[in-house]
N, C-alpha and C positions, 0 to 999 in steps of 0.2 A: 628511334631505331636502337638497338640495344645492341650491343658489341657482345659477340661472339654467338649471336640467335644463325648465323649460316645461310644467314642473304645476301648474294651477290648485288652491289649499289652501285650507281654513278661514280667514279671515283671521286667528283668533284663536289659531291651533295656531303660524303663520309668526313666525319669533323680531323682535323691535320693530325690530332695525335693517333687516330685510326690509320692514316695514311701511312704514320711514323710507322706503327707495327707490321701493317703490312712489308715495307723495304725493310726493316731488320730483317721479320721471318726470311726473305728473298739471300738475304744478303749471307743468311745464317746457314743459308743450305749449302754454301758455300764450306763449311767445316765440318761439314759430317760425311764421310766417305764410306763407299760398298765395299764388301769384301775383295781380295783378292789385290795384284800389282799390278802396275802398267806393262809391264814384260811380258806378263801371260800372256798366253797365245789366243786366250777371248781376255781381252783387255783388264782387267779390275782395278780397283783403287782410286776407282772415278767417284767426283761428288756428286752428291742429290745437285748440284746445279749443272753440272759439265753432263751432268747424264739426261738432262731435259734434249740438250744439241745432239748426243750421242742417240737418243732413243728417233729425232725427226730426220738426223744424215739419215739413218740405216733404212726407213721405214716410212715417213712421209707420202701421202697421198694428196696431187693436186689435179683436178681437172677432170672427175670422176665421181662417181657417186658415193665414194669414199670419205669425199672431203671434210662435209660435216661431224659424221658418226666418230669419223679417227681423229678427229681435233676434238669433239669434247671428248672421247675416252682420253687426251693426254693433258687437256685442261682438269680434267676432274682428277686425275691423281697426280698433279701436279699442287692441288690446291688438301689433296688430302695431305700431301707432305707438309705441306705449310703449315698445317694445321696440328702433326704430330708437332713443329716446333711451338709454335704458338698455337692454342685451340681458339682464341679469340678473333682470328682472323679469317675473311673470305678471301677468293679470287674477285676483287669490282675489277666492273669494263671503263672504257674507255669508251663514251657517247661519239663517234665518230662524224656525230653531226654538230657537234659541235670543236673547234679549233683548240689544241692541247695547250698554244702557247697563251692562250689569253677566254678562261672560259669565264662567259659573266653569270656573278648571281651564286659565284661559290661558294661553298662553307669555309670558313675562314677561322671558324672558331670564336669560340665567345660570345657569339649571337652575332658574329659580324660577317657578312655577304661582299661577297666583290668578285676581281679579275680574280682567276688562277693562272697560274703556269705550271703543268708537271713538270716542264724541264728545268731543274733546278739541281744544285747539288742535296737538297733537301729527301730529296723524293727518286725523278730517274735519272740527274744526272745530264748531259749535255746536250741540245737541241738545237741547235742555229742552221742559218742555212746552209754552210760549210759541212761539207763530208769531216767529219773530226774523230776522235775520240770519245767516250759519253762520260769519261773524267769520274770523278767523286760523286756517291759513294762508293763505285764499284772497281775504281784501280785498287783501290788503296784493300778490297775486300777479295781480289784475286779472281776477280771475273776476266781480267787479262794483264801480261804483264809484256811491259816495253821490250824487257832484256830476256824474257824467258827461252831459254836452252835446256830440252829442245821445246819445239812449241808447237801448236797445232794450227797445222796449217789453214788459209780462206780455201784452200781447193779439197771441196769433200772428197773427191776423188784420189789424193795424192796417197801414196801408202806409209806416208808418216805421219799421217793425221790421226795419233792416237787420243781417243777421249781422255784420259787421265790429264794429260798436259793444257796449260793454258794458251791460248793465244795471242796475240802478242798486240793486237790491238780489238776491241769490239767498237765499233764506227756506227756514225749516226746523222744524220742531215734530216729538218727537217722542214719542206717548199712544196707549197700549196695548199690546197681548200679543202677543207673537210666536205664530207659527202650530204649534201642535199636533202632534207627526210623525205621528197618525195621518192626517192632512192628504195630506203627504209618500207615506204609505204606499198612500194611494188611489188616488194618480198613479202608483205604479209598478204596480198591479194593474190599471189601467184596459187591456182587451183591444187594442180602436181607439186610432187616434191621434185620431182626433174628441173622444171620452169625453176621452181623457188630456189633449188641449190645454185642452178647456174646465173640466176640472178645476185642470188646474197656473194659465191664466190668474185663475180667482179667486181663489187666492191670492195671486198675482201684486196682482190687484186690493186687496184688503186688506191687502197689504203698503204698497203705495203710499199707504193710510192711515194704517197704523201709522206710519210714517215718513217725514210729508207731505212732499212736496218740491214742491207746485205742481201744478197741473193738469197731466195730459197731455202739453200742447203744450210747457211751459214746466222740466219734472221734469227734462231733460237737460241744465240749467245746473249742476247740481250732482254732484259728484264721487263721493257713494255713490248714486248712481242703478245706476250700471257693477258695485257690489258686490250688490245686488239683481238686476240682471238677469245677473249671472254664474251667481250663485245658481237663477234659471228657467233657464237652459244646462244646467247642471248638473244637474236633474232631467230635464230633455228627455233629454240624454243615458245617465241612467241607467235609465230607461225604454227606450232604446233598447236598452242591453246587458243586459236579464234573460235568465234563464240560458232560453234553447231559442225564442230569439225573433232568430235572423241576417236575417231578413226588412226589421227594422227599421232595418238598415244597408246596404239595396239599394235606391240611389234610387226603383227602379218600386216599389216596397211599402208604403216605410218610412210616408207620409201612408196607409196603408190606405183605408179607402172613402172618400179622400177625393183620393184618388191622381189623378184626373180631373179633378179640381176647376179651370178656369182661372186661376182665381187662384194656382194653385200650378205651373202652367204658364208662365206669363208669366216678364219678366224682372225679376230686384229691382233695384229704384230707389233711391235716384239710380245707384247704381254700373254701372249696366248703356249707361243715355244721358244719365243727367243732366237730362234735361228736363222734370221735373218741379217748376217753378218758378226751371227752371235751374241747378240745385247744381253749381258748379265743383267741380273741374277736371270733372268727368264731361259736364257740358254747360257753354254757352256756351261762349266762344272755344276751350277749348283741346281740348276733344270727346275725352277721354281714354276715355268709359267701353267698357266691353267686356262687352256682350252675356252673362248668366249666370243660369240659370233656377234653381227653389229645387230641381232634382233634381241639382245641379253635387255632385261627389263634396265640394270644398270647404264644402256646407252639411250635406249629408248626415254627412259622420263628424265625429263632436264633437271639440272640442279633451282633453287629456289632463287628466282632473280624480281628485283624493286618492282617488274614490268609484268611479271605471272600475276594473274589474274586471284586476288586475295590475299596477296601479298602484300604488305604497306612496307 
């Protein structure tokens, strides 16, 4: 595998100092900040990290035909960012079938295989069964701060939850069993993309148990959110390439009876105008967004993952 060829991998197959770049880039988007203050009246001065939470509070789709298409458009420019800091680096998933605190047969480096644990301070950072903190590397890099005045609040709804500020704790627990591949194997047998979405999303859902990160609103403060939901990219698209199924990478098909659907006609937000609680740069002052429906060949054809079909 060649570091920086733009194949999403196992995180557990990718050798540790690949892993290491991966968390810097993460940790590094932490210091580069958009235009504009927190005072504005569409918020500015938010980080490429605080604006991953800012862009899923305002705009987030769950439970709808939405779900897939709007999570890889925020995976995929979450990992182009990464990529403006480091180019060597992909978005890897996270194999949810197998258990994050102990994966066998890892790359360990050196030519050497064994247990993995992502939850380390190494890598993401705190994992136990206890609802905690996720500690180092990410207090110390301002993914949240104990004492922060003012701070952004756990209630997306509260009207002092401005993106620009930190939060004052990002929490993490994580009890129970990874998902099953026959699970996995459902989602690629499912005929419809209706059947298949609302199969992959309960996983998806039970994942988000397995390795609480906070409700909903609040899950995108933490940095293996993006390994999880690389991970739902990942089967989306490998559902999309079963072998005698080209249909599923022809934007008029690919959502099958659901192809009509307006909600899948519309444009995705925020990146399209922004004005959806006004997510800069796309709305307010600087009105960057550009107009882009979920049938844009860029949501339709997946990014390149270990498991697409020609891929090594």
């Amino acid at each position: 595998m060649a570091l920086g060829d733009g194949i999403r991998r196992n995180i557990a197959t990718v050798d540790p100092a690949e892993r290491t770049l991966l968390r810097d880039a993460i940790l590094k988007m932490n210091r580069t900040r958009w235009d504009g203050k927190r005072d504005d009246s569409a918020p500015g001065g938010v980080t490429w990290w605080f604006k991953q939470d800012e862009i899923h509070k305002a705009t987030h789709v769950h439970g709808g035909p939405e779900f897939l298409p709007w999570h890889r458009e925020v995976v995929n420019r979450f990992e182009d960012q990464l990529r403006v800091i480091d180019p060597r680096v992909s978005l890897h998933y996270w194999d949810w079938t197998q258990d994050p605190r102990s994966i066998p047969n890892a790359n360990l480096g050196n030519s050497h295989s064994g247990s993995l644990n992502l939850f380390t301070p190494e890598f993401m950072g705190y994992g136990g069964q206890a609802l905690k903190p996720i500690g180092q590397p990410f207090e110390d890099a301002g993914f949240y701060s104990p004492n922060a005045n003012p701070f952004r609040s756990d209630n997306a709804f509260d009207p002092n939850n401005n993106p620009a500020d930190p939060p004052r704790a990002v929490n993490r627990q994580v009890n129970g069993l990874p998902i099953k591949p026959a699970r996995d194997q459902d989602v690629l047998a499912a005929e419809d993309y209706a059947d298949m979405r609302e199969t992959l999303e309960a996983s998806h859902n039970e994942m988000h148990g397995f390795v609480f990160m906070g409700n909903s609103h609040i899950s995108f403060r933490d940095p293996f959110v993006f390994l999880l939901h690389s991970n739902v990219d990942r089967l989306f698209a490998l559902w999309q390439h079963q072998p005698g199924q080209p249909q599923r990478l022809d934007p008029e098909h690919v959502y099958g009876t659901m192809t009509g659907d307006p909600e899948l006609n519309g444009n995705i937000e925020p990146w399209s105008t922004g004005q959806v609680n006004k997510v800069r740069p796309w709305g307010g002052p600087e009105q960057v967004g550009i107009p882009k429906t979920y049938k844009d060949l860029s949501v339709v054809i997946p990014r390149r993952y270990d498991t697409n079909p020609g891929v090594v």
